[in-house]
N, C-alpha and C positions, 0 to 999 in steps of 0.2 A: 871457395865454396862450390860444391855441385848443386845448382839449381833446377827446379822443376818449373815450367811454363807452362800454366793453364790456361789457355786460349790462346792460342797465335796470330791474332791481330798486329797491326799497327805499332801497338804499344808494347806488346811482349819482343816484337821481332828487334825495335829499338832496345830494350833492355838488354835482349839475346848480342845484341852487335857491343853495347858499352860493357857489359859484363865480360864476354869473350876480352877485349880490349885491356878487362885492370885484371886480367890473369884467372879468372873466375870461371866454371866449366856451365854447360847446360847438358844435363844428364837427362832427360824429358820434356817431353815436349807434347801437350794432349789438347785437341779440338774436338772439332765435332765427330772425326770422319775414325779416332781411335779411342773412344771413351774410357773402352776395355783395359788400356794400356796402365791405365790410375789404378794402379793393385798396389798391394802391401810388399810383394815381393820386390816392384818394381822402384820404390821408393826406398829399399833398403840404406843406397848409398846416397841419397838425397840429403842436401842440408837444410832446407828451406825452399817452400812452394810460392812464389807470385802470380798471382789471380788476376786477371787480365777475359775475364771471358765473358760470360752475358748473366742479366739481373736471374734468368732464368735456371742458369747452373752453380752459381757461385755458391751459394747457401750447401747443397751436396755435397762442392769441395769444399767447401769449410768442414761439415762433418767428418768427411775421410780424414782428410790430413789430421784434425783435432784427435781423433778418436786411435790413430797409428802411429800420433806423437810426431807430425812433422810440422814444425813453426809455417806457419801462412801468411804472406802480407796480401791483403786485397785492395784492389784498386776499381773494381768491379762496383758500380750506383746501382739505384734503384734496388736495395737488397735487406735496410733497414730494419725493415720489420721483424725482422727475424736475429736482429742481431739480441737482444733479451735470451734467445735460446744459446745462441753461440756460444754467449758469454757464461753460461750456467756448465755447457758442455766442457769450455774451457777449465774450469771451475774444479769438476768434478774428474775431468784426465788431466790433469795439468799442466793443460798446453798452451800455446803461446798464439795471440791473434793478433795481426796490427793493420787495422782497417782504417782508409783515410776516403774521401770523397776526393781529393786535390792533396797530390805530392808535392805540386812546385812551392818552393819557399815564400815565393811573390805573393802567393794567392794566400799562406798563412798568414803573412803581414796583414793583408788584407781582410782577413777575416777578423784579426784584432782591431783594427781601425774602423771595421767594421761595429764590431760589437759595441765602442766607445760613441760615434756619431749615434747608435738606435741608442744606449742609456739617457743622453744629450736631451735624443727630440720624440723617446716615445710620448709623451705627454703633451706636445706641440700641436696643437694641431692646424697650427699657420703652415707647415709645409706637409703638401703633396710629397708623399714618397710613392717609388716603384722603380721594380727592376727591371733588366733586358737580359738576355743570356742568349750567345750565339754561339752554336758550334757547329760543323760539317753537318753534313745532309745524309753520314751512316751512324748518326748518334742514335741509340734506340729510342734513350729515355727523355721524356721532357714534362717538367724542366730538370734541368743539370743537376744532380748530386752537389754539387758547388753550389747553386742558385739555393737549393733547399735548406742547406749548412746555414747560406747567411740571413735567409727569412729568420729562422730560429730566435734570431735575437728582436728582430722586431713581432716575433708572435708571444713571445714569454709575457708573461701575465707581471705587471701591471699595464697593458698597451692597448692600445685600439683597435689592433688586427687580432682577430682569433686566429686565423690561418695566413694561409698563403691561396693565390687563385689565377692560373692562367688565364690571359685577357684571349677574346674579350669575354670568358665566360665567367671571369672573377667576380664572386657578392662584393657590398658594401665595406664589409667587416674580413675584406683579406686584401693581403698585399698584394697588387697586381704584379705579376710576371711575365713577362714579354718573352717566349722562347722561338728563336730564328733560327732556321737551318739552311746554312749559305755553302756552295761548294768551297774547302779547300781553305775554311777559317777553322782554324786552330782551337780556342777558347778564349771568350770573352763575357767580361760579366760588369755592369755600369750598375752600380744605386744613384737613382737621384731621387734629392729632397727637395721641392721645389714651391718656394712662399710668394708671394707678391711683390717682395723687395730684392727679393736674390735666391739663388741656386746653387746647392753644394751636390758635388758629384765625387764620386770613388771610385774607380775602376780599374781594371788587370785586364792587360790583353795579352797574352800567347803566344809568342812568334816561331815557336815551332814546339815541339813534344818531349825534347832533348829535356826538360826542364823537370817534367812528370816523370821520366824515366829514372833520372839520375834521382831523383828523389825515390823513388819506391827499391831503386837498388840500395841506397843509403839504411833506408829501413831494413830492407833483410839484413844489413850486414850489423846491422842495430840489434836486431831479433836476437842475435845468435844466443843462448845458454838465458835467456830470459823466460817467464811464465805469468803469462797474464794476457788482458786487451789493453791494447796501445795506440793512441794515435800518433801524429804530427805534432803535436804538444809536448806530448812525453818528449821525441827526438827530439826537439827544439829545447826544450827546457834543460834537460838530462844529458 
């Protein structure tokens, strides 16, 4: 496939090294410093676009790509709110999104076991819950795209927590979230549940990027000749 890289960080540049690697081309390559270069003429011979760029631009290049009919995987946080429109756009061109908060396989396990421990103890309320979430010190967003994913299941109604709330500024009635920015950590994310008798803990820690990458390439190569929004589910299930 010929791919397009929309931000050239960290994450795109791994992709760009495994991709080259399983025989796969990179036909573009767009940051901040050539915007202009994101045209229709340009993406002619594109297969599929991977978003890798900031909560700031990613929404735009979802509209392009959507609306000039080029499959998108993002990998891009902080960008939710907008995904209601995405998916109406996709809808109405017939195009293809596959947006994940977390590619690694680990952290989808996690999300499942996840979601089973809050059905277990939303109702509980002998144990303290809260989270921690650590990532390098050039993360934009806090907390993580991943951290917010797994609140989800402890905010869903019937539970104790309306929301979610970074400490220490978090109310009564939200999960606290602990978000650390340490040089040169990876990704890490701990729930603990914690009663007067004992302490249940979950967590995924990152030992390098290689994991996110190969994940978000799996997805494009997933993407191909499909139409719709997709996550980590679909690929995992399907």
């Amino acid at each position: 496939m010929r791919i397009a890289l929309l931000g050239y960080g960290k994450m795109n540049q791994l992709i760009e090294k495994l991709a080259v690697a399983q025989g796969h081309s990179i036909g573009l390559k767009i940051n901040s410093q050539n915007l202009s270069d994101l045209s229709p003429e340009n993406i002619a011979q594109i297969d599929v676009a991977i978003d890798f760029s900031t909560p700031a631009a990613v929404f735009s290049n979802v509209v392009f790509c959507i609306k000039n009919q080029l499959p998108i995987v993002v990998g891009t946080t902080a960008w939710l709110e907008h995904l209601p429109a995405a998916t109406e756009l996709v809808k109405n061109h017939q195009g293809a999104l596959f947006h994940s908060a977390n590619f690694s396989l680990g952290v989808n396990i996690l999300f499942k076991i996840n979601a089973l421990l809050a059905k277990l103890l939303k109702q509980n309320p002998d144990y303290r819950v809260e989270m921690t979430e650590i990532h390098h010190t050039t993360k934009l967003d806090a907390p993580s795209g991943t951290a917010v994913v797994l609140s989800k299941d402890w905010t869903a109604a019937p539970s104790r927590f309306e929301s979610w709330g970074l400490v220490p500024d978090n109310g009564n009635n939200q999960l606290p979230i602990q978000a650390l920015r340490q040089p040169d950590v990876v990704g890490t994310h701990i729930l603990t549940a914690q009663s007067k008798i004992d302490t249940i803990e979950i967590s995924h820690v990152a030992h390098s990027r290689e994991g996110f990458a190969q994940g978000a390439l799996a997805a494009a190569l997933w993407l191909k000749d499909k139409k719709g929004v997709f996550t980590m589910q679909d690929l995992l299930e399907g």
